[in-house]
C-alpha positions in Angstrom: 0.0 0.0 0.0 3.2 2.4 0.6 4.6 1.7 -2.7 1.0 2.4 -4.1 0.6 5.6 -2.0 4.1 6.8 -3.2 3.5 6.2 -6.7 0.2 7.8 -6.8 1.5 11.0 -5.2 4.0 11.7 -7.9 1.9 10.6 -10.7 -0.4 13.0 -9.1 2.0 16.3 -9.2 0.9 17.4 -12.7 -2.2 17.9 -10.5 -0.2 20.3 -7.9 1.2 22.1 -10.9 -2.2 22.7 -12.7 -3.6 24.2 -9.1 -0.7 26.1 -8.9 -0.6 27.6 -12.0 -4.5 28.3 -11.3 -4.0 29.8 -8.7 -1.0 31.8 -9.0 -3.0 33.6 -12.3 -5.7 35.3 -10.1 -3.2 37.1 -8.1 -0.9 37.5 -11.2 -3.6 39.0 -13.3 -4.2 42.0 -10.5 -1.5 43.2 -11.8 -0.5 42.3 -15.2 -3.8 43.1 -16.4 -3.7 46.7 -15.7 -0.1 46.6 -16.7 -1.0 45.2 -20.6 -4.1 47.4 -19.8 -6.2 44.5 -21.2 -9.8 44.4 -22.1 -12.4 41.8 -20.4 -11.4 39.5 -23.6 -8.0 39.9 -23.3 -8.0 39.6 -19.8 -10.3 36.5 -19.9 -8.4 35.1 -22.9 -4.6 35.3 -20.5 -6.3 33.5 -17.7 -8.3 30.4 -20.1 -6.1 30.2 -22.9 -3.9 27.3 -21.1 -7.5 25.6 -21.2 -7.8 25.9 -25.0 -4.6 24.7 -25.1 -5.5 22.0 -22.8 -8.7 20.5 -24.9 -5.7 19.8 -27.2 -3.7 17.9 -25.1 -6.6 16.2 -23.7 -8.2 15.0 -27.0 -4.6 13.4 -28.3 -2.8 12.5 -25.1 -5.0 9.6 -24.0 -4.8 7.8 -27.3 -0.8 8.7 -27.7 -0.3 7.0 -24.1 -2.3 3.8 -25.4 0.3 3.6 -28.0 3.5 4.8 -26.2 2.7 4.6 -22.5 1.2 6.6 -20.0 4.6 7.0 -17.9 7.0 8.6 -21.3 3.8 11.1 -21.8 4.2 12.7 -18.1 8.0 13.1 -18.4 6.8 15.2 -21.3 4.4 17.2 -19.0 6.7 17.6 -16.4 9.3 18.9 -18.5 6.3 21.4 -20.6 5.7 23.0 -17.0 9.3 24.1 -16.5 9.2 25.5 -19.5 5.5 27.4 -19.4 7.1 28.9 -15.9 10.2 30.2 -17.2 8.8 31.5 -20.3 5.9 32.9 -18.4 7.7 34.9 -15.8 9.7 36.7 -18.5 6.6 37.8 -20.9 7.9 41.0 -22.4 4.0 41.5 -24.2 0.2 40.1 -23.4 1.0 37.8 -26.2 4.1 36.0 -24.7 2.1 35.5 -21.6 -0.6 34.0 -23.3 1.5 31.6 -25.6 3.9 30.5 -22.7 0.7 30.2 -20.2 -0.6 27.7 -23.3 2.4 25.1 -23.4 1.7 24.7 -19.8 -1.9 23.8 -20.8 -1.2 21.5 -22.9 0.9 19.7 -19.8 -2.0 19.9 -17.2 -4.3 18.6 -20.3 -2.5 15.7 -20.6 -2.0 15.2 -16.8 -5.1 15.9 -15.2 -6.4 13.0 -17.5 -3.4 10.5 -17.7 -2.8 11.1 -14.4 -6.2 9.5 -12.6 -6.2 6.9 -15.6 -2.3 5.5 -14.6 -3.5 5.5 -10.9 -6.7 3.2 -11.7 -4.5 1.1 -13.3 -2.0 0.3 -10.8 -4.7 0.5 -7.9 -6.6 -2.6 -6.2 -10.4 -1.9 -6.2 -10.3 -2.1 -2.5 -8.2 1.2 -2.7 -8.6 2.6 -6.0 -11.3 6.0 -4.8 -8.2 6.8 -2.2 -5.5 6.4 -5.1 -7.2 8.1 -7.3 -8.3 10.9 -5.0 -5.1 11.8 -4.4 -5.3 13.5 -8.0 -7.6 16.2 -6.7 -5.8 16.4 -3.3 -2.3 17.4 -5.2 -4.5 19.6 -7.5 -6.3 21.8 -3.9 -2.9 21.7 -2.8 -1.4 23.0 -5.4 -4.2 26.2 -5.2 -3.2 26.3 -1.1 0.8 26.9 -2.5 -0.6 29.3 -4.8 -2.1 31.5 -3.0 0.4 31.2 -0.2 2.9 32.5 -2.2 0.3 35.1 -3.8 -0.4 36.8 -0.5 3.0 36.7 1.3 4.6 38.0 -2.3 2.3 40.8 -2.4 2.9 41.7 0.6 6.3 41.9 1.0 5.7 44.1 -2.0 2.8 46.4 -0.4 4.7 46.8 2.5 7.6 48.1 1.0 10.0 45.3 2.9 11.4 43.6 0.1 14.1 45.8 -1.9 13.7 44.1 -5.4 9.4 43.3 -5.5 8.0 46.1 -7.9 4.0 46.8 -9.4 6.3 45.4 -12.7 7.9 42.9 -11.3 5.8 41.0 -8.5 3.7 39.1 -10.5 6.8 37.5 -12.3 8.2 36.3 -9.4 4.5 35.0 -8.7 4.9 32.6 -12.1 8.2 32.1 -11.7 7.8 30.3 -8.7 6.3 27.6 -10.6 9.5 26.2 -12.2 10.6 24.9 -8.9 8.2 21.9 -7.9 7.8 21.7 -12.3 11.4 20.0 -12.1 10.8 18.4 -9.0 8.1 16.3 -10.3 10.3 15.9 -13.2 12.8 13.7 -11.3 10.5 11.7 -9.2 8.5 10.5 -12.5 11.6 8.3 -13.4 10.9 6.4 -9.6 7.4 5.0 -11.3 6.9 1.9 -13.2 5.2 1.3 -16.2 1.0 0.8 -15.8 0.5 -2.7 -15.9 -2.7 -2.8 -17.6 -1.2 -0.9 -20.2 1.8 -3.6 -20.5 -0.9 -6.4 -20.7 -2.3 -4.5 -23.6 1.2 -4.5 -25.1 1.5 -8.2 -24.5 4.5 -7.5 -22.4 3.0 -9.5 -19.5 6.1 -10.4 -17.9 6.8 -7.1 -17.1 3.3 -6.2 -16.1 2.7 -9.5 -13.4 6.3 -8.0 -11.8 5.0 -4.5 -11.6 2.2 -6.1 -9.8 3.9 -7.9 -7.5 5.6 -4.8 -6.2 2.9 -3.1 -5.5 0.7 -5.5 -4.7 2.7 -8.9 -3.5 2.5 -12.3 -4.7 -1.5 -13.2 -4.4 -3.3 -10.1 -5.2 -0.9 -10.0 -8.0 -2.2 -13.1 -9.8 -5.9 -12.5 -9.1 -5.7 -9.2 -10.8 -3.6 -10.2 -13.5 -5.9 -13.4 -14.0 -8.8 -10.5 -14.4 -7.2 -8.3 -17.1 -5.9 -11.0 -19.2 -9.6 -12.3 -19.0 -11.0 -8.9 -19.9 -8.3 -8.0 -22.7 -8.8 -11.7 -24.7 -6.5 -12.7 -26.7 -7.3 -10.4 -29.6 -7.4 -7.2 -27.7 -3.9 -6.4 -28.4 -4.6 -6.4 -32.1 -7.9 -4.8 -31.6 -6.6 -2.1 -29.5 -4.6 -0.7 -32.3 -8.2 -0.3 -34.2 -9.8 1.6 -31.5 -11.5 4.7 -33.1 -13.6 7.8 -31.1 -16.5 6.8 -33.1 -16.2 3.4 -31.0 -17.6 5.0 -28.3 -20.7 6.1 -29.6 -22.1 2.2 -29.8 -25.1 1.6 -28.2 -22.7 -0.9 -25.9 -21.2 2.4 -24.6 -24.3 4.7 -23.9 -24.8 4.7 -20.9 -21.2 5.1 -19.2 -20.4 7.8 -21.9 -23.8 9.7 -21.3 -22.6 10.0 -17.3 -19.0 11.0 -18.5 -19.9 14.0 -20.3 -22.6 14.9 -18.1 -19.9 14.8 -15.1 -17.5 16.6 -17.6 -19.5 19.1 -18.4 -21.0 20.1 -14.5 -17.5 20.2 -13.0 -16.7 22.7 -14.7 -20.0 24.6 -16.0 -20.9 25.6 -12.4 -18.2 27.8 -12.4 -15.0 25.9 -10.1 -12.3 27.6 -12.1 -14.1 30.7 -12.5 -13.9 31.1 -8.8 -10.7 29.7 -8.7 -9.0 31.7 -11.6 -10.5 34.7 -10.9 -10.7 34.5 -6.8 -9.1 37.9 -6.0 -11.0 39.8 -8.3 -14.0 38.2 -6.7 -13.4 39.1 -3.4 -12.5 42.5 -4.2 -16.6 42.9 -5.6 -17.6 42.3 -1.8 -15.6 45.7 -0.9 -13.3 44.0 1.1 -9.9 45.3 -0.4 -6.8 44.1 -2.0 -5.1 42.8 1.2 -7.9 41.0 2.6 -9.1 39.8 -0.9 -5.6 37.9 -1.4 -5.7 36.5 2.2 -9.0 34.9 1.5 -8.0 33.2 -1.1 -5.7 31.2 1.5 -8.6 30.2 3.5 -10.6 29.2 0.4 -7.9 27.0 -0.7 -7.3 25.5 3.0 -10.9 24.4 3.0 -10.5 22.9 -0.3 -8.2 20.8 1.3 -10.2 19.9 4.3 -13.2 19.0 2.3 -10.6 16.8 -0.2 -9.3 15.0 2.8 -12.8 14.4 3.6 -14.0 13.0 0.4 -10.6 10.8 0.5 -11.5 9.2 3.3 -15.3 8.4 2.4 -15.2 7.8 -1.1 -14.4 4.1 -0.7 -16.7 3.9 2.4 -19.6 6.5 1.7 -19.5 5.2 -2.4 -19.1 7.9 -5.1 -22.9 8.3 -5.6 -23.5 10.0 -2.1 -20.5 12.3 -2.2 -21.5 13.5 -5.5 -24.9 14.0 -5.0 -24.9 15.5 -1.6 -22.0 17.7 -3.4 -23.7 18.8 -6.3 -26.8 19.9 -3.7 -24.5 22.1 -1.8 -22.8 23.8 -4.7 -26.0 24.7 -5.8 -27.5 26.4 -2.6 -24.0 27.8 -1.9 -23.8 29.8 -5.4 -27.9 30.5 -5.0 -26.7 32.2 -1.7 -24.0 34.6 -3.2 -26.5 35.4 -5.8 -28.4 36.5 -2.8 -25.8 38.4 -0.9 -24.4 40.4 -4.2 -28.0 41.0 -5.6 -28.4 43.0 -1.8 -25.2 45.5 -2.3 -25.5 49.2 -2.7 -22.6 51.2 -3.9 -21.6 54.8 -2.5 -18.8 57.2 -2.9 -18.5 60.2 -0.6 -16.2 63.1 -0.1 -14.4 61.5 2.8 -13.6 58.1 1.0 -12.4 60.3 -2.5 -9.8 62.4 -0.1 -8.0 59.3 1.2 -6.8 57.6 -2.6 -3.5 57.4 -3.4 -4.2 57.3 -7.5 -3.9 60.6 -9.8 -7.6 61.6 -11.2 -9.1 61.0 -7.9 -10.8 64.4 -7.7 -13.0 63.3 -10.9 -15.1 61.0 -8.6 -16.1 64.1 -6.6 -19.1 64.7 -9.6 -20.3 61.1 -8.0 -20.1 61.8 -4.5 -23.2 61.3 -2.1 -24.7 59.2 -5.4 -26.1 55.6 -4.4 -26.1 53.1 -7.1 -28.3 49.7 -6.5 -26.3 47.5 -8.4 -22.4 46.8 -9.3 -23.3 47.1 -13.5 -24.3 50.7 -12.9 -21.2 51.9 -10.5 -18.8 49.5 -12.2 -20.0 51.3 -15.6 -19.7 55.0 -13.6 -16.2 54.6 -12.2 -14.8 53.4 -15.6 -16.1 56.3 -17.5 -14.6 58.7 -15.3 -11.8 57.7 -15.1 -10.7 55.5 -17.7 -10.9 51.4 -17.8 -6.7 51.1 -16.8 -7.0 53.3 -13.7 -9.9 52.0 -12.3 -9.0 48.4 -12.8 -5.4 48.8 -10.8 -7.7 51.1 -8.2 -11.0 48.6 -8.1 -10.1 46.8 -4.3 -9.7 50.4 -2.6 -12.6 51.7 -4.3 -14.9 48.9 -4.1 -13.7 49.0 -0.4 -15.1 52.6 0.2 -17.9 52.2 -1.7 -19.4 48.9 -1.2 -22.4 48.3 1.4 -23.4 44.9 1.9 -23.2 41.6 3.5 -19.9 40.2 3.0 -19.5 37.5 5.0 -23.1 36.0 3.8 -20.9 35.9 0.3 -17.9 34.0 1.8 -20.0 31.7 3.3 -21.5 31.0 0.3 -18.4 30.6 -2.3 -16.9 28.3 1.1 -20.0 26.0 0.8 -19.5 26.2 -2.8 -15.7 25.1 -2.5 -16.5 22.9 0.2 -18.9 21.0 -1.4 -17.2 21.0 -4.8 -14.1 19.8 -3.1 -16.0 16.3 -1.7 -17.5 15.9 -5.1 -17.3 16.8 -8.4 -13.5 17.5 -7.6 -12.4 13.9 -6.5 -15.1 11.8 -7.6 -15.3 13.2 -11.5 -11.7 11.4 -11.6 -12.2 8.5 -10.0 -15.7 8.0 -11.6 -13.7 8.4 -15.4 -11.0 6.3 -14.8 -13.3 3.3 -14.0 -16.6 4.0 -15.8 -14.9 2.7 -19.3 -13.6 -0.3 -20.5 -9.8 -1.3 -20.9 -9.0 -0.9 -24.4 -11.0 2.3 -24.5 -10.2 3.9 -21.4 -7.2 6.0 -22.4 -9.7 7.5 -25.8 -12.5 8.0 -23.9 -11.4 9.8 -21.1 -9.5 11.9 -23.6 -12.8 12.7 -24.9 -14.4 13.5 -21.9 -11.3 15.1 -20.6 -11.4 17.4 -23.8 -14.9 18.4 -23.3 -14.8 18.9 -19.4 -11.4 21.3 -20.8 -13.6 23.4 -23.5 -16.3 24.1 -20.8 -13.4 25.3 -18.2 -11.8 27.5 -21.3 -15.2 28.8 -22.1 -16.6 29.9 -18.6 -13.1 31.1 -17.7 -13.1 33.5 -21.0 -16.9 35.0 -20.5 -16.7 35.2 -17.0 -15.0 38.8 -16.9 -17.8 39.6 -20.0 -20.2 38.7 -17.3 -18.8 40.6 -14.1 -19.4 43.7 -16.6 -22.1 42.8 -18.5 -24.3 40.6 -16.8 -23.5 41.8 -12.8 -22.0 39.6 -10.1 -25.3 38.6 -8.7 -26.9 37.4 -12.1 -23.3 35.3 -12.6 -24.0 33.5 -9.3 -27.8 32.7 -10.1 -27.1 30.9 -13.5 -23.9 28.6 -12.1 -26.7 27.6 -8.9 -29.4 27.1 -11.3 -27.0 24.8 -13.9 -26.1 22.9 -10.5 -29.5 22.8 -9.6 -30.1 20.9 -12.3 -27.4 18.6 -13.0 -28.4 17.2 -9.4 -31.9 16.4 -10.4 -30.0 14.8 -14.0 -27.5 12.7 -12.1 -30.1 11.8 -9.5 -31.7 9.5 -12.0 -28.9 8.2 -13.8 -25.6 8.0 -11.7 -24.2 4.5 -10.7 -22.5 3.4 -8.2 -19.0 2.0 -8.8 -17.3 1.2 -5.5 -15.9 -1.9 -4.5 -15.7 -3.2 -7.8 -12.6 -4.3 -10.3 -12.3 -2.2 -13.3 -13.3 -5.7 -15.2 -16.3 -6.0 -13.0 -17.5 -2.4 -13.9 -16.6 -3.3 -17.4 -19.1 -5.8 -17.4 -21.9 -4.3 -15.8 -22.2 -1.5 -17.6 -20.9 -1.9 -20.8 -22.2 -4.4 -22.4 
């Protein structure tokens, strides 16, 4: 169980890296934004475009590491996020960030879905939901790191204590940082065996019966060999090499591939990365400030861990149909709730609050002073027209923070039940559901399709979501993420299955067939 533990946590730290990377960008973009003096589509495209470069990675990588292993294609990854880090911190333009940010996309594409597929693979079914769990545990971590680093960087560089942290230069240091556990995870991937399954696949079954006796010893080993040799047949090697994506639209596969996407989709549709990605700007729309809006961001990402710990020790107990369900329930009366709070704001300026900014231009707000706006559209709108979209965007936390009346901690209750709940459901159970739902010899395709759908929802929700701040108002953003959860609970209510306790061969049977 050590060996399998170990070997799981590495495979896992292309997991780390993509919650890193996440959330390093929400802090990064406070001030690199106003710096490229970006739009809402430029500014939305440098947070999601390692997304779209991810839906890529994820529609290819599965069906390259049938052919050439899952192990060879996360050396690849590991050495892609070095480079994104590097390249990233030194962006002379909008458009270097962009493109560097997108060659580390296409190594959390290909890791966030090889990763929970190698695990399966080399897992027992006693302890597979653990294993694979670990996944979403590396990825929350990796968001805790982030936004660690975030707050303590900015600091240092609001303060005034560090000698060398400048308004240019801070957020480089913030991606930079990245390169560090990028080559770390680098080094440990050549301390994991090949995926036995896989090697079956390959015929090599020599060396996949010894991988299993390492991890498993000399029993278990057999019995689970004995059960993939069963399930591959003797011409699934051959076959293997046919497999197509229109295999998985047979009738055989309905079912299983119906719950994929429908998982795929709701992870990500109810608005996880838009929280995530964007998490400082969000805080700043309660009127909290800068300081406090980065500090938050730590305790959101601590109870991410919490609630993953939880769901790691249940999943294999509880079963992944209660976690997700109760989840998805939660998610949805969480963001229903910061619908509420924002849709309660009021937004005020007076005399007093104008006097004590630090920017140039602040004596244009006087012509607003005393005036009460019922909604953030309307003040957003006024603040930007007076004085211009750049100024107000690297003033928004201390002006929000004067102006904003309303019930803030109602709101970070709310996206802390949301994170809660997402992080004892659709987080860790999406994975583990994906890496057993479908057969052997399709496994590595389908969740590539899956994986590359679940990406283009992420990409698309992170690119609109600063079109919707602006457009659309925080508390109508909130409302449609609780409805869609609303009703992908009332979906997956009816058609979920449940999948603990059972060999990936067993699972194979039941359900497609």
């Amino acid at each position: 169980m050590k060996k399998s533990i170990f070997i799981a946590f590495v495979v896992s730290l292309g997991g780390f890296l993509f919650g890193f990377d996440a959330g390093i960008i929400s802090g990064v973009m406070s001030y690199a934004g106003p710096e490229f003096d970006l739009s809402d589509a430029q500014f939305g495209w440098a947070v999601s475009s390692p997304s779209f470069a991810a839906m890529i990675a994820m529609l290819i990588s599965g069906r390259l590491s049938d052919m050439i292993g899952r192990k060879r294609i996360l050396l690849i990854v590991a050495f892609l996020y070095a480079v994104s880090a590097i390249l990233s911190a030194y962006a002379l333009s909008y458009q270097m960030l962009y493109m560097a940010r997108m060659i580390g996309g296409l190594a959390f594409g290909a890791a966030l879905i090889l990763a929970p597929t190698y695990i399966a693979e080399i897992a027992s079914s006693k302890n597979r939901g653990k294993l694979v769990s670990i996944q979403q545990l590396n990825i929350v971590l990796g968001f805790f790191a982030a936004f660690l680093s975030n707050y303590f960087l900015n600091r240092a560089f609001a303060s005034g204590e560090s000698l060398f942290l400048t308004a240019e230069n801070v957020w480089r240091w913030m991606l930079g940082v990245e390169f560090i556990p990028a080559i770390f995870y680098f080094i440990l991937m050549f301390f994991v065996p090949k995926s036995p399954r896989w090697l079956f696949t390959k015929e090599r079954n020599k060396e996949a019966i010894l991988v299993l006796k390492n991890m498993h010893g000399e029993d278990l080993a057999k019995q689970e060999a004995d059960m993939i040799i069963s399930s591959l047949g003797e011409s699934n090697s051959l076959r293997r090499e046919k497999v197509k994506l229109n295999d998985l639209f047979k009738p055989a596969f309905k079912l299983v591939l119906t719950v994929g996407l429908i998982i795929g989709v709701l992870q990500q549709i109810t608005g996880i990365n838009a929280i995530y990605f964007y998490a400082t700007s969000i805080f700043k729309q309660t009127g909290i400030g800068t300081d406090a809006s980065f500090a938050s961001g730590i305790l959101m990402s601590l109870t991410t861990v919490t609630f993953t710990i939880v769901a790691i020790l249940l999943i294999d107990k509880m079963g992944r149909r209660p976690l997700m369900l109760f989840g998805i329930a939660g998610i949805a009366i969480s963001l229903l709730i910061c619908a509420y709070g924002f849709s309660q704001a009021t937004y005020k300026l007076t005399s007093e609050n104008i006097s004590r900014f630090e920017f140039e231009g602040k004596e244009k707000l006087e012509q607003l002073s005393g005036e009460t706006f019922e909604n953030d559209l309307d003040f957003k709108n006024a603040m930007k027209s007076t004085l211009g979209n750049q100024v107000y965007a690297k003033n928004e936390g201390a002006i929000l923070e004067a102006a904003t009346t309303m019930n803030a901690l109602l709101v970070l209750i709310g996206i802390m039940g949301f994170i809660a709940c997402f992080a004892f459901s659709l987080g860790p159970v999406m994975w583990v559901m994906l890496s057993e739902l479908f057969p052997n010899m399709y496994r590595g395709l389908a969740i590539g399709f899956v994986g590359f759908v679940n990406s283009f929802v992420s990409w698309l929700v992170q690119q609109i979501f600063p079109w919707e701040l602006s457009n659309l108002g925080n508390a109508m953003s909130f409302f449609i993420f609780g409805f869609i959860a609303l009703m992908g609970f009332f979906i997956l209510l009816k058609i979920l299955p449940e999948t603990k306790g059972k060999s990936l061969e067993q699972i194979e049977q039941e359900l497609a067939s």
